[in-house]
VEXDREN-2710 file (C-alpha; in Angstrom, 1 decimal):
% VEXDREN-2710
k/r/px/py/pz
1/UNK/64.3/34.7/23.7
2/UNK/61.0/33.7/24.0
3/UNK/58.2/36.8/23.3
4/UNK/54.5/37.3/24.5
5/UNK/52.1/38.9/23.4
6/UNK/49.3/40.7/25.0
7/UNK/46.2/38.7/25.0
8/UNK/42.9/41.2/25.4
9/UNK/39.7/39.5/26.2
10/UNK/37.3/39.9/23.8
11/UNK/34.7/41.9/25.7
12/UNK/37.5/44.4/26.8
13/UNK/38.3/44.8/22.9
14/UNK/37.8/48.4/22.2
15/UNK/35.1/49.3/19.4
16/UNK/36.4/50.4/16.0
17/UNK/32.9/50.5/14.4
18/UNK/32.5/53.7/12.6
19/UNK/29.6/55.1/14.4
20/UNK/32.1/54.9/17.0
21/UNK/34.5/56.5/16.2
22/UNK/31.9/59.6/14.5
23/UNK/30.6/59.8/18.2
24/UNK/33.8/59.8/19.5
25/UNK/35.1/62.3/17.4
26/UNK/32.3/64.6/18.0
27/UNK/32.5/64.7/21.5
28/UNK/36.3/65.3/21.8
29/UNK/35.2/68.2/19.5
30/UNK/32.8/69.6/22.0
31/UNK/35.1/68.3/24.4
32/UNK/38.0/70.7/22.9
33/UNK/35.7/73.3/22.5
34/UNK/34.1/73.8/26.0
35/UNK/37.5/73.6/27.7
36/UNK/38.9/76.2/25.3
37/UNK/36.0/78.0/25.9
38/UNK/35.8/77.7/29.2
39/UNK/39.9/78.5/29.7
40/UNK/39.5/81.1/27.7
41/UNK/36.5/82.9/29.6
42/UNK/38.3/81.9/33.1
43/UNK/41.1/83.8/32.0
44/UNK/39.5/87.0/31.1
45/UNK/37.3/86.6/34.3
46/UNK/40.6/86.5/36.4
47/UNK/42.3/89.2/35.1
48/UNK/39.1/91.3/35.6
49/UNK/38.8/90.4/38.6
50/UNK/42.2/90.9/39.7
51/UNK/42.4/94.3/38.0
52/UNK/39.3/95.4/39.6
53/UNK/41.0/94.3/42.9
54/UNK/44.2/96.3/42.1
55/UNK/42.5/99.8/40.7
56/UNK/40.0/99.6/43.9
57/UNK/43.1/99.1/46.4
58/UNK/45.1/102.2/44.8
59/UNK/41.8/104.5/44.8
60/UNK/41.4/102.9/48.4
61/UNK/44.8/103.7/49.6
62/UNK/45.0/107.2/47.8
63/UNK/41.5/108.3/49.8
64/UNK/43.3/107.6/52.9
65/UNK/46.3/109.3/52.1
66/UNK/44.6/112.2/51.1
67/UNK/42.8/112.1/54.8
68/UNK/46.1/111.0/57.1
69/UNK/49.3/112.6/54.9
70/UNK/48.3/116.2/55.3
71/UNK/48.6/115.9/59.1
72/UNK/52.0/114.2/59.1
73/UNK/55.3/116.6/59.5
74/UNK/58.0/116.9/56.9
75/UNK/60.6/115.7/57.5
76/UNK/58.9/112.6/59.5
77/UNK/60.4/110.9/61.9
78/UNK/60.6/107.3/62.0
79/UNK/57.9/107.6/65.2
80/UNK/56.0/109.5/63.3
81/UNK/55.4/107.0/60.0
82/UNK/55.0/104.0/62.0
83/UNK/52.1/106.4/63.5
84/UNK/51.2/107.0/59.9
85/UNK/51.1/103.6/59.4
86/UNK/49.1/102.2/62.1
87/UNK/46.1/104.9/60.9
88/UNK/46.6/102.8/57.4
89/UNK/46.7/99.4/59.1
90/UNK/43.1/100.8/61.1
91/UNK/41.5/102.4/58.0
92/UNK/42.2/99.1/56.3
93/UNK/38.7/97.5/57.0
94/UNK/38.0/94.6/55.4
95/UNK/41.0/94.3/53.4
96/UNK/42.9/94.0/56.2
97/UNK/46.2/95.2/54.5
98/UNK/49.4/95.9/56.4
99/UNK/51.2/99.1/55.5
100/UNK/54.6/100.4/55.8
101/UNK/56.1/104.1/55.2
102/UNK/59.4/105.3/53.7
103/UNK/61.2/108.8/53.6
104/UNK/63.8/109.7/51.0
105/UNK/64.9/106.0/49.9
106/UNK/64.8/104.8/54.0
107/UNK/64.0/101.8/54.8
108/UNK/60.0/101.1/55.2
109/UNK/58.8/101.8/58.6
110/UNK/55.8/99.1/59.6
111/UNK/53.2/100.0/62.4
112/UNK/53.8/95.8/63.8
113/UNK/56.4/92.9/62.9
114/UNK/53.4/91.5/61.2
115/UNK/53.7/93.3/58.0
116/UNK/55.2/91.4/55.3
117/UNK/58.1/93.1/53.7
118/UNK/57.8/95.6/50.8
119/UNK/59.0/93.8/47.5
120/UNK/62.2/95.2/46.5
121/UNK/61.2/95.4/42.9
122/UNK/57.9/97.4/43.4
123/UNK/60.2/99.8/45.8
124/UNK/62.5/100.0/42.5
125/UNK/59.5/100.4/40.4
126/UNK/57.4/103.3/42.7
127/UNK/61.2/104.9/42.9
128/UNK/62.2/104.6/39.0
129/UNK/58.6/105.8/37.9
130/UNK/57.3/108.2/40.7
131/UNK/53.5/106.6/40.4
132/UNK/51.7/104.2/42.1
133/UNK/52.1/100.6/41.0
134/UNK/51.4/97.0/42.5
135/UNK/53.3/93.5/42.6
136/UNK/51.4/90.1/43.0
137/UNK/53.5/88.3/45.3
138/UNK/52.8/84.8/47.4
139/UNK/53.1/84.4/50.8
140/UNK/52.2/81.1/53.2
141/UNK/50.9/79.6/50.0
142/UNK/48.2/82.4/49.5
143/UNK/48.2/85.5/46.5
144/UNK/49.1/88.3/47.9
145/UNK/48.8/92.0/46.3
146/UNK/51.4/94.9/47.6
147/UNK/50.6/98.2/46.0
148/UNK/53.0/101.1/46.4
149/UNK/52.0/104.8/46.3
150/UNK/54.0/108.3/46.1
151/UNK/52.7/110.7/48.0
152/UNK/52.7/114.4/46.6
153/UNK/51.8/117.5/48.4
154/UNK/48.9/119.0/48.8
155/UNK/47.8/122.4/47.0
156/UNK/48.8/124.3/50.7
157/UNK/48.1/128.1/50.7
158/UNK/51.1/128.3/52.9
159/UNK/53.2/126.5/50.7
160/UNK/51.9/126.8/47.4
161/UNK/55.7/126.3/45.8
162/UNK/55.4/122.8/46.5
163/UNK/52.2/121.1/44.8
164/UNK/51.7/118.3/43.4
165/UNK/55.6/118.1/44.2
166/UNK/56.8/114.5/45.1
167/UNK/56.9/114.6/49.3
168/UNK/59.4/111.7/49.2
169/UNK/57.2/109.8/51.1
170/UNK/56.0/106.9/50.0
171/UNK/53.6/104.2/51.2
172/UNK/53.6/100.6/50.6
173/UNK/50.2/98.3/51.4
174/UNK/49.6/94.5/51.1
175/UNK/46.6/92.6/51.9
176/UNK/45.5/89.2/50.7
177/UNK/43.8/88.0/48.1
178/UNK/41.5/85.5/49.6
179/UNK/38.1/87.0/48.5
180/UNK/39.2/86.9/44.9
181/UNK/40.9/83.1/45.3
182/UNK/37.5/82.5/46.4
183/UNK/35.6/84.2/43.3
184/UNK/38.7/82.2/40.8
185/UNK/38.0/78.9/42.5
186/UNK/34.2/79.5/42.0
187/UNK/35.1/80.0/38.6
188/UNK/36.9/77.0/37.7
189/UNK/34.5/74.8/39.6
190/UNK/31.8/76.2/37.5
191/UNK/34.1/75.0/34.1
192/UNK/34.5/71.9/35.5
193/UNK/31.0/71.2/36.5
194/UNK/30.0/72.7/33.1
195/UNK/32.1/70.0/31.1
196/UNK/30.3/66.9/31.9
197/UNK/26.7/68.5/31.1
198/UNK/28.2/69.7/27.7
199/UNK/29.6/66.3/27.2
200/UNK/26.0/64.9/28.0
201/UNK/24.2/67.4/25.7
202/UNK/26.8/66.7/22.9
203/UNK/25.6/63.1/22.9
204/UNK/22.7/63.5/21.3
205/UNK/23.0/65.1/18.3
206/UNK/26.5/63.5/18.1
207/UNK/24.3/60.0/17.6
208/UNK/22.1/61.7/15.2
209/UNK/25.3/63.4/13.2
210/UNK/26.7/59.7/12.9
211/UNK/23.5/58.0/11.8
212/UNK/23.0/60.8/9.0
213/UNK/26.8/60.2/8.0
214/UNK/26.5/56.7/8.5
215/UNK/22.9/55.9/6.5
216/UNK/24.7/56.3/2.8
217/UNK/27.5/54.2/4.2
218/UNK/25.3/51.3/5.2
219/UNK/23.4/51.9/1.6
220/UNK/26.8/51.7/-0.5
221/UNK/27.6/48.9/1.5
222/UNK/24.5/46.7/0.9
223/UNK/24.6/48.0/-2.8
224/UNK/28.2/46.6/-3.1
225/UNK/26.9/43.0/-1.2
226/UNK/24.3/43.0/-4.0
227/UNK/26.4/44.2/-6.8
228/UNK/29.1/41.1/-5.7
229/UNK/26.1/38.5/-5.5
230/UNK/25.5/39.3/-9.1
231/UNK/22.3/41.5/-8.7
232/UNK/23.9/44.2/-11.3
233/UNK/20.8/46.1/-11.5
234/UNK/21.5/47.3/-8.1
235/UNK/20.8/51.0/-8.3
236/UNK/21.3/53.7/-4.8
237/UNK/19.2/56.9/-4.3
238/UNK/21.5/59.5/-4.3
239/UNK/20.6/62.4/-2.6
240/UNK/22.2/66.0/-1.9
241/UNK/25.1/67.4/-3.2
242/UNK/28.0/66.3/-0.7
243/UNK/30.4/64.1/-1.0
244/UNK/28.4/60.9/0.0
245/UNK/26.0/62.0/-2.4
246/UNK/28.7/62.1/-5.5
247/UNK/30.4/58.2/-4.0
248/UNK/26.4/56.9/-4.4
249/UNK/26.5/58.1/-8.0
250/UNK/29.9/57.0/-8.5
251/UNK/28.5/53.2/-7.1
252/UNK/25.4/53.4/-9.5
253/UNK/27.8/55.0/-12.6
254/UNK/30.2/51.3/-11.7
255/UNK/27.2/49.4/-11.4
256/UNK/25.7/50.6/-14.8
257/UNK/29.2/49.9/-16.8
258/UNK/29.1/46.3/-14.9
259/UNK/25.9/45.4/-16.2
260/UNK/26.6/46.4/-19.6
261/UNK/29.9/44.4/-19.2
262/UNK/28.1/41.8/-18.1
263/UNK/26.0/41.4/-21.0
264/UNK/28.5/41.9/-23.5
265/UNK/30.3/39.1/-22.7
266/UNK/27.5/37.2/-22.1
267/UNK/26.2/37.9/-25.2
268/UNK/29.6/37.4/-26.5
269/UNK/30.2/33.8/-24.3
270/UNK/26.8/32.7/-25.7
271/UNK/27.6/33.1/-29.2
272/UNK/31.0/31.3/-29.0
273/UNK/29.0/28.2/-27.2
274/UNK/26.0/28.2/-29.5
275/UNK/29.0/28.3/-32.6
276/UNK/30.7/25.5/-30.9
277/UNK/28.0/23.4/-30.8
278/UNK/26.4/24.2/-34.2
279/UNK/30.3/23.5/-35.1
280/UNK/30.5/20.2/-33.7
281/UNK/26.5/18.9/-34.6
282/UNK/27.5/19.5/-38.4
283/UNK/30.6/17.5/-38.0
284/UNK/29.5/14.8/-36.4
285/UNK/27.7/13.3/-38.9
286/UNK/30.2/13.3/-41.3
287/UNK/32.7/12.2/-38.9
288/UNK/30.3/9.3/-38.3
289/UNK/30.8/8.0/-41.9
290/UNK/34.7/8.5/-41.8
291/UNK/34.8/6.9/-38.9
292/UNK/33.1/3.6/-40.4
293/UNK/35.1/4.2/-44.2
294/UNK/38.3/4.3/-41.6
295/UNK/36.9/1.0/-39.3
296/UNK/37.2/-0.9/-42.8
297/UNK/40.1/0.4/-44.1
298/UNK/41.7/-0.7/-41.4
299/UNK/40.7/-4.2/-41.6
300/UNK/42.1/-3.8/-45.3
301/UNK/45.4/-2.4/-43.9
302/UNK/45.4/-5.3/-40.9
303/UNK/45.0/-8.0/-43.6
304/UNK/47.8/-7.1/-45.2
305/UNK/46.1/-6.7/-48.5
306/UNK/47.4/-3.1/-48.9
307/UNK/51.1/-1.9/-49.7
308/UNK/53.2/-1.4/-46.5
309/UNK/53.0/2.8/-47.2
310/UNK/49.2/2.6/-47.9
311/UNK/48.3/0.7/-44.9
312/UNK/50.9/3.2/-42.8
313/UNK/48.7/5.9/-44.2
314/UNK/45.5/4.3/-43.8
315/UNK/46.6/3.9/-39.9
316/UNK/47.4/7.3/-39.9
317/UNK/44.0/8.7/-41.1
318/UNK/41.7/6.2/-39.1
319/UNK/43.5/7.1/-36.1
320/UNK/43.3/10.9/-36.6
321/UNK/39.9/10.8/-37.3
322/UNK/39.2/8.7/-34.0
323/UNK/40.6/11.9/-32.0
324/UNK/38.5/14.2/-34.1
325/UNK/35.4/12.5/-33.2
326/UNK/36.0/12.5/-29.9
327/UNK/36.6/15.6/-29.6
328/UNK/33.6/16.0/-31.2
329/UNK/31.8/14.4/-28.6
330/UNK/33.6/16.3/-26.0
331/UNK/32.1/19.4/-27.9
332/UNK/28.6/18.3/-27.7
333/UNK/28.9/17.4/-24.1
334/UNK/30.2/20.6/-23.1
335/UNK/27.9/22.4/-24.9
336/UNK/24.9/20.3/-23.0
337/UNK/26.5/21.5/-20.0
338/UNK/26.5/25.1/-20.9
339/UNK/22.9/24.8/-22.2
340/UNK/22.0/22.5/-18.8
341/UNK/20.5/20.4/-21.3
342/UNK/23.1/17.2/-19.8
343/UNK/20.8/14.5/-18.3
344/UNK/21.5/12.4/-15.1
345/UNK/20.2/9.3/-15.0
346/UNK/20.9/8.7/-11.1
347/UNK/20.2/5.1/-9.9
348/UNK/21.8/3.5/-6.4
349/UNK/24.8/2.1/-7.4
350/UNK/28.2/0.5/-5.1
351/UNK/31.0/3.3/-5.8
352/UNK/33.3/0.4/-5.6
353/UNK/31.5/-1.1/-7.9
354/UNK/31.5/1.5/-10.2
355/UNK/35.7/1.9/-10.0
356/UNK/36.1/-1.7/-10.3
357/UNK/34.0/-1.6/-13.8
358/UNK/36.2/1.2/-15.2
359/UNK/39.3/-0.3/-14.7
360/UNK/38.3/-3.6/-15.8
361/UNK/36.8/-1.8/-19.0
362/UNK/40.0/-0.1/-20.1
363/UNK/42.2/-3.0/-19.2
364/UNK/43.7/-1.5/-15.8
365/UNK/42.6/-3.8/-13.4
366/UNK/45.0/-6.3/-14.5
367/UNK/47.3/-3.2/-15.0
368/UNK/50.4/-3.6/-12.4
369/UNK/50.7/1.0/-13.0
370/UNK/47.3/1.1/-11.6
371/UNK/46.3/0.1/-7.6
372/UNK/42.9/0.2/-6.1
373/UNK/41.5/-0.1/-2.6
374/UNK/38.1/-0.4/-2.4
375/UNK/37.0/-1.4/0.8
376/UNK/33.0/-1.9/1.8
377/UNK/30.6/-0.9/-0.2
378/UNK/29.8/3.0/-0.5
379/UNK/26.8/3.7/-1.7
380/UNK/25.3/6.6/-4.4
381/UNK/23.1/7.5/-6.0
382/UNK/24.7/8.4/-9.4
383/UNK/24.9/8.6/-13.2
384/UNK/27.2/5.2/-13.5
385/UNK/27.8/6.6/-17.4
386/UNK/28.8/10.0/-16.1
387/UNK/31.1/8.4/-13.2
388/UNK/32.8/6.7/-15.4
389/UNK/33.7/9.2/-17.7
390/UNK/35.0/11.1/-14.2
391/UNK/37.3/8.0/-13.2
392/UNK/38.5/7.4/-16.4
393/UNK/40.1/11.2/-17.3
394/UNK/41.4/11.0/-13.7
395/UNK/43.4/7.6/-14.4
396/UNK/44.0/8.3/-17.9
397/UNK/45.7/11.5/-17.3
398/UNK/47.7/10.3/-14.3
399/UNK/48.8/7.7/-16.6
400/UNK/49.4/10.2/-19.6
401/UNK/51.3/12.9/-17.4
402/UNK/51.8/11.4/-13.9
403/UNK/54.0/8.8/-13.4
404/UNK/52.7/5.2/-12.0
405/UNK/51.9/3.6/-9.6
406/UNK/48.6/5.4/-9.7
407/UNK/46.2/4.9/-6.9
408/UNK/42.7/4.7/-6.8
409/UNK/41.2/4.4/-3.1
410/UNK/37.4/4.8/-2.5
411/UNK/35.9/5.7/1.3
412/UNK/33.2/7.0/3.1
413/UNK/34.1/10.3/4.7
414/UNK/31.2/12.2/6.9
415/UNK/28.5/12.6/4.5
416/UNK/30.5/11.9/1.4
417/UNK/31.8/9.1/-0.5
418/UNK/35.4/10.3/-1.8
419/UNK/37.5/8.7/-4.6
420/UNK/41.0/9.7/-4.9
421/UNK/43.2/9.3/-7.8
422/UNK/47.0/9.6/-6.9
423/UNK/50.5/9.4/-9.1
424/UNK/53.9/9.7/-7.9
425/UNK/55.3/11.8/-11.3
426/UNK/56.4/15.4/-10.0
427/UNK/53.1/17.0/-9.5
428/UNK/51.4/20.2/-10.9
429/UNK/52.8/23.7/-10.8
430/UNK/51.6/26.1/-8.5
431/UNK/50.7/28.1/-11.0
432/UNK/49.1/26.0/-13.0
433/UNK/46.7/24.1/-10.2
434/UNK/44.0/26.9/-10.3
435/UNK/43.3/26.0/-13.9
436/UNK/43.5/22.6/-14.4
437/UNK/39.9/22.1/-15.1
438/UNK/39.8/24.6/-17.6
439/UNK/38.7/23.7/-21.1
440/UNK/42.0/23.2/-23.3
441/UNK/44.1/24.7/-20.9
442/UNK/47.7/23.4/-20.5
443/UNK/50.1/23.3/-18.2
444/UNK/52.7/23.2/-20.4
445/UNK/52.7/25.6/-23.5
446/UNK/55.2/24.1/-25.3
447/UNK/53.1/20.9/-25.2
448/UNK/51.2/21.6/-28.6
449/UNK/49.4/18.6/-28.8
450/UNK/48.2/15.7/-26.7
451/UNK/46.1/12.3/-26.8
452/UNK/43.3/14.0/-24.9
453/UNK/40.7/16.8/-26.3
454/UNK/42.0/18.9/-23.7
455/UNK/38.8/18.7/-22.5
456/UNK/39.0/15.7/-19.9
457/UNK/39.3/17.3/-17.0
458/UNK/36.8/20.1/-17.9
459/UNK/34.1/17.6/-18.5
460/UNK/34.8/15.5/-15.3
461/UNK/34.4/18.4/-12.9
462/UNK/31.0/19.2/-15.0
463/UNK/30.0/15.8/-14.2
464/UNK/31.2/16.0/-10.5
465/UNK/29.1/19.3/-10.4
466/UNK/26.0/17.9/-11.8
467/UNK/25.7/14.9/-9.1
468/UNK/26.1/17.5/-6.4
469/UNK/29.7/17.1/-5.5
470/UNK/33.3/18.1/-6.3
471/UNK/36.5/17.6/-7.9
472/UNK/39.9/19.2/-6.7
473/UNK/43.0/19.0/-7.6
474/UNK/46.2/19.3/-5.3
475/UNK/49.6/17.9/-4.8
476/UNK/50.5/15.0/-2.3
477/UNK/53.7/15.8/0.3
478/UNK/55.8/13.6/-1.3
479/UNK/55.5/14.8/-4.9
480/UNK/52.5/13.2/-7.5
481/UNK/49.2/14.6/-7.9
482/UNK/45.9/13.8/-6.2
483/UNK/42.3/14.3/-7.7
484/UNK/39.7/13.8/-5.0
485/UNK/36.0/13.2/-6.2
486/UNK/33.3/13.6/-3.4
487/UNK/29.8/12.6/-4.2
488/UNK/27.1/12.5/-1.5
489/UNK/26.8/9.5/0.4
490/UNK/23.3/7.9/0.0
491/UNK/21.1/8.0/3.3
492/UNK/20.0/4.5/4.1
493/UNK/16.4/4.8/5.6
494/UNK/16.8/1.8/7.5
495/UNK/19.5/3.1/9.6
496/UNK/18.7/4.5/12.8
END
């Protein structure tokens, strides 16, 4: 089953810079905050409007009675409450509320069929409790408020036994609540219209909030940029007491112990070289001398002139003392490299040329191990020494540790000329290909000892790096190792 995935375009991609997201953030806080504010003011708005609604009805309906009731017979009659009522319904005004009556538990009498009924729970409720009460209740769609009222008699001379007694009559009124749905919806249009201002207002120091957070930020930031191009000295202001404040000082604390770090094992590196070098310029005079005793020793030993054992060991020493010198060498080189002391003495030169000359030189042109295509001419400008020091650790240690043929092609690629040096023995590990142009590093630990100095490789890409170019190391596909040496092509004025 085949599976897509969304594809946004890139100018719909939403932004995740941190200013951003501050601003953001700040606004859904105002945001959060106006609408709880605001819900909670509408609320407390409402119910005082509502309750002012409510206590003005009762005191509204309780004048009336106090007018209308004394006049009305007890018992009534059901004539006589709808008559009752119809005053109520008249006396109504502006509220415009539709009464109804009751006697004794009986049913409520209504002046018109227009009344609504009486709620059965506020009828319960007026009954249960003998005081007034009220009962929000929707009709059509619309609020509606019913309040229901005992009535009690009146302090009557005649009858002075009964006040303040319960009549058994009770009264019931509803009326609509349009003037307060009016006064709510002005409300919540006044929230609402209120949000998008806030949100508005809230922009502005929002932006201002995020560029104080954001100022250290972009500080530490640039400090670390600096700190990871190798400017160590890199110090921040710090300033204030906050949290940002303690990360600068934390940056300039790392920074500090970096640069002391950092010149530690310079200082450290630097003493190792100079030791080297001093190292290897004492022995090489010496070295010279053994070499020559050795070069005539071993004319002795080839002559036959010596026992067989003596002439063994005279092989033995002459040859050992070969690889000491030239490790020697290898020493002094490096340690012109470290000191930038190494000269290059560039002249225009065929790279073909060059390749051709090294593998005549060490006897592997006629060499069937070793192949070489070198097609037209690619010209340099190079150190033809120093190149041929390059080509000849890159064959010599394909032949030491690859396995042949080994391949030696030369072309012109872009703006480079690029030699490649290719076995077919099983490659180099993973593991090890990050560090094969270290100084005496090997692949192979329990390889104690080799023909090399171990420092081949190391001195080639020195010499690859000091025309301007580069040496890698990789593995081919089909197993072998490939060195490829790019040098920059020379520019031919002439061309167009």
């Amino acid at each position: 089953m085949r599976r897509f995935s969304r594809i946004r375009p890139p100018g719909l991609r939403p932004p995740r810079g941190l200013r951003v997201r501050l601003v953001v953030a700040f606004l859904l806080a105002v945001a959060f905050g106006s609408l709880l504010t605001a819900g909670l003011t509408f609320h407390r708005a409402r119910s005082a409007i509502l309750e002012r609604t409510e206590h003005t009805a009762v005191a509204d309906l309780r004048t009336q009675l106090d007018s209308l009731a004394p006049d009305l017979p007890f018992p009534p009659t059901a004539e006589q409450l709808r008559g009752l009522t119809l005053q109520l319904d008249r006396a109504g005004g502006s509220r415009a509320w539709r009464s109804a009556a009751s006697y004794r538990s009986g049913p409520p009498v209504a002046a018109g069929s227009g009344a609504p009924p009486v709620p059965t729970g506020l009828r319960e409720t007026v009954e249960r409790t003998g005081q007034a009460a009220f009962q929000h209740l929707d009709r059509d769609g619309h609020p509606w408020l019913a309040v229901g009222m005992p009535v009690s008699y009146a302090d009557d001379p005649r009858r002075p036994q009964n006040a303040d007694k319960a009549s058994g009559l009770t009264v019931y009124a509803s009326f609509p609540l349009s003037d307060d749905e009016a006064d709510i919806a002005a409300l919540v249009t006044a929230a609402e219209a209120g949000v998008l201002p806030a949100l508005a207002l809230a922009l502005v120091p929002a932006l201002f909030a995020a560029r104080s957070v954001l100022r250290p930020v972009r500080q530490l930031r640039s400090g670390a940029e600096r700190i990871a191009a190798g400017e160590l000295g890199t110090r921040l202001h710090a300033e204030g007491h906050d949290e940002l404040a303690d990360l600068t000082r934390s940056f300039n604390t790392m920074a500090a112990t970096l640069e002391k770090d950092d010149a530690e094992l310079r200082r450290v590196e630097a003493g190792a070289r100079r030791f080297a070098a001093d190292v290897a310029h004492e022995l090489r005079t010496p070295l010279a001398a053994m070499a020559a005793v050795t070069e005539v020793l071993d004319e002795d030993a080839a002559s036959g002139v010596m026992p067989a054992d003596t002439a063994d060991a005279v092989r033995l020493v002459s040859t050992e003392t070969r690889a000491l010198a030239r490790m020697v060498e290898d020493l002094m080189e490096v340690s012109r490299f470290d000191a930038k002391a190494a000269p290059l003495d560039a002249v225009q030169v065929d790279l073909c040329t060059l390749v051709a000359k090294t593998l005549q030189l060490r006897g592997w042109s006629d060499d069937p191990r070793v192949t070489a295509d070198l097609p037209a001419p690619v010209d340099v400008r190079a150190d033809p020494r120093r190149v041929d020091v390059i080509l000849a650790n890159l064959v010599g240690n394909a032949l030491r540790h690859g396995a042949p043929p080994v391949a030696v092609a030369v072309r012109a690629s872009g703006d480079d000329a690029v030699v490649t040096v290719t076995d077919h023995g099983t490659g180099i590990a993973e593991t090890a290909l990050p560090h094969v142009f270290d100084r005496f590093y090997k692949a192979d630990a329990a390889r104690a000892r080799s023909e090399g100095s171990g420092l081949g490789l190391a001195i080639a890409y020195e010499n690859a790096l000091l025309h301007g170019g580069t040496l890698t190391a990789a593995n081919t596909p089909g197993g072998g190792a490939v060195f490829t040496l790019t040098l920059p092509l020379t520019v031919d004025p002439d061309q167009p």
